[in-house]
C-alpha positions in Angstrom: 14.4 12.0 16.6 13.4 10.2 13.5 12.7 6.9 13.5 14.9 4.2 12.5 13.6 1.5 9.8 15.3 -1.8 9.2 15.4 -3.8 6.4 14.0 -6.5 7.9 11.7 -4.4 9.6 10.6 -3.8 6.1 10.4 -7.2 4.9 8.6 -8.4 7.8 5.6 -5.5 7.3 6.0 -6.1 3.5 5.2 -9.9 4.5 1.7 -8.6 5.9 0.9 -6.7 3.2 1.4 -9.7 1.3 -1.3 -12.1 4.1 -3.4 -9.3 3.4 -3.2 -9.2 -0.7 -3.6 -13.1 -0.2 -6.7 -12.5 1.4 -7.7 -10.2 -1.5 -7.3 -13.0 -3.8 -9.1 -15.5 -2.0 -12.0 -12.5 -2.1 -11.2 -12.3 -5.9 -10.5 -8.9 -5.2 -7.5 -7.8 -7.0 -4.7 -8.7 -5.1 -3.3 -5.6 -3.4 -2.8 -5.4 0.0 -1.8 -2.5 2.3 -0.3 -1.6 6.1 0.0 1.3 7.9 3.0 0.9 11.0 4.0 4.2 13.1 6.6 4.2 15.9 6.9 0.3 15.5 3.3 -0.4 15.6 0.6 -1.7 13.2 -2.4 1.0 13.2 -3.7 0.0 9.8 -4.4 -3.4 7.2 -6.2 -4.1 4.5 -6.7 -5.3 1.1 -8.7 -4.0 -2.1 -12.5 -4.4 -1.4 -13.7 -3.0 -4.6 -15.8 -5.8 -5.6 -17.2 -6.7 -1.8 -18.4 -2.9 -1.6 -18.7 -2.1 -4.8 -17.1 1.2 -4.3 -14.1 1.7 -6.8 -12.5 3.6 -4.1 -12.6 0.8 -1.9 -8.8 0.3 -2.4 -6.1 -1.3 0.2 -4.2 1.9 0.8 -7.7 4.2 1.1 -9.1 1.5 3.5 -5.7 1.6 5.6 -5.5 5.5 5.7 -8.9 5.3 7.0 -7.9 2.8 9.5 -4.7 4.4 10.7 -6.8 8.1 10.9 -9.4 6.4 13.1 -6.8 4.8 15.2 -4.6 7.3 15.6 -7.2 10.0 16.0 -6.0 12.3 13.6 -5.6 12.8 9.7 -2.1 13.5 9.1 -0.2 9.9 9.3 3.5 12.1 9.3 4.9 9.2 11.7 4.0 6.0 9.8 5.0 3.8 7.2 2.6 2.6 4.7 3.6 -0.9 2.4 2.0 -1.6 -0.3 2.3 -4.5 -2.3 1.9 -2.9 -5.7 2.6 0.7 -6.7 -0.6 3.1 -5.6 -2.7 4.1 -8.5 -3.2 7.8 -9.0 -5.9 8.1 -6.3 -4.3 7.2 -3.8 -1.2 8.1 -4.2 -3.3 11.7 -3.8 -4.8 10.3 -0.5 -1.1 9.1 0.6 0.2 13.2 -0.2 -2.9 14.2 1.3 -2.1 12.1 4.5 1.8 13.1 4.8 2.6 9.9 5.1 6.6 10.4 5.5 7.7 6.6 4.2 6.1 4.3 1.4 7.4 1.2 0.8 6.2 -0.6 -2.3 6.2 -4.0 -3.3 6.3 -3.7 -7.0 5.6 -1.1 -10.0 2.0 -1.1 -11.5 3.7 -0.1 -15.4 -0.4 0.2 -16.7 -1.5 2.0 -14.1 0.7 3.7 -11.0 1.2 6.8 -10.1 4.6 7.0 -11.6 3.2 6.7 -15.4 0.6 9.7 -14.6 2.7 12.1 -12.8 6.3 13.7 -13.4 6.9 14.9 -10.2 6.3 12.8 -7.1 2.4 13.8 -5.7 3.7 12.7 -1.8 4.6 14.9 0.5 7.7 17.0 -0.3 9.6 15.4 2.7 8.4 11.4 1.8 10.7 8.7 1.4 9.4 6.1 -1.1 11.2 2.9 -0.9 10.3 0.2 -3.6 10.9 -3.3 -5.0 10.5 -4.6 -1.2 9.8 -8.3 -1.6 9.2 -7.3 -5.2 9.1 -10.8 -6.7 6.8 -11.7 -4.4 4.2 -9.5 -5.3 4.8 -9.6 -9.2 3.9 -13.5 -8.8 1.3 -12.8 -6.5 -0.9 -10.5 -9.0 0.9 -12.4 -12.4 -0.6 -15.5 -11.3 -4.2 -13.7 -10.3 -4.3 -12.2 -13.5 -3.7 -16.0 -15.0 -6.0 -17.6 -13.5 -8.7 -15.1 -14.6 -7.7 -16.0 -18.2 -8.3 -19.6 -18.0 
């Protein structure tokens, strides 16, 4: 039986992606942040750490696959959830397919440089659910006012 997702499930794991983009920006890591839930259960968090590891894959939703792999003990994530606080770039939207995670929520569209501007058909699995503009003003502010205050 499939599981059954709330909306304010969805806000409330939303809300930790967002603690965990936070943390990003406190880092001055851009300000993504990622969690992984199955069955009603976090397996998975993190936030960019491209500039702590200086690895460009180092991205929220590639450390939380990782994560969620490890702590499930398997690679395919088909059970779980995975919010994201902006839209996954290319790569890991690849590594989300890859993964068959079933259900993506996202916070709000990346328009320079998500997945939806490279690809015309969807590159997750052919039975995902992608959910988006969860808490989206939120986390437009959230990376709007990063990107500011790397202007001033």
């Amino acid at each position: 039986m499939p599981e059954m997702h709330t909306l304010d499930d969805d806000l409330k794991y939303m809300g930790m992606a967002l603690d965990e983009a936070h943390q990003a920006a406190r880092e001055g890591e851009i300000p993504v942040g990622a969690v992984i839930v199955c069955r009603g259960r976090v397996v998975a968090s993190a936030h960019n750490m491209t500039e702590r590891l200086g690895d460009v894959t180092a991205h929220a939703e590639m450390i939380a696959i990782t994560q969620a792999a490890s702590t499930l003990g398997g690679k395919y994530l088909n059970d779980c959830t995975l919010y994201v606080t902006v839209e996954p770039c290319p790569m890991c939207a690849g590594a989300i397919g890859w993964a068959q995670l079933r259900r993506i929520v996202i916070g709000a569209p990346d328009t320079k440089r998500g997945y939806s501007m490279m690809y015309s058909t969807s590159p997750f699995h052919p039975r995902a659910h992608v959910i988006t503009d969860c808490r989206r003003d939120e986390c437009v502010a959230l990376m709007t006012d990063f990107f500011k205050s790397l202007r001033k």
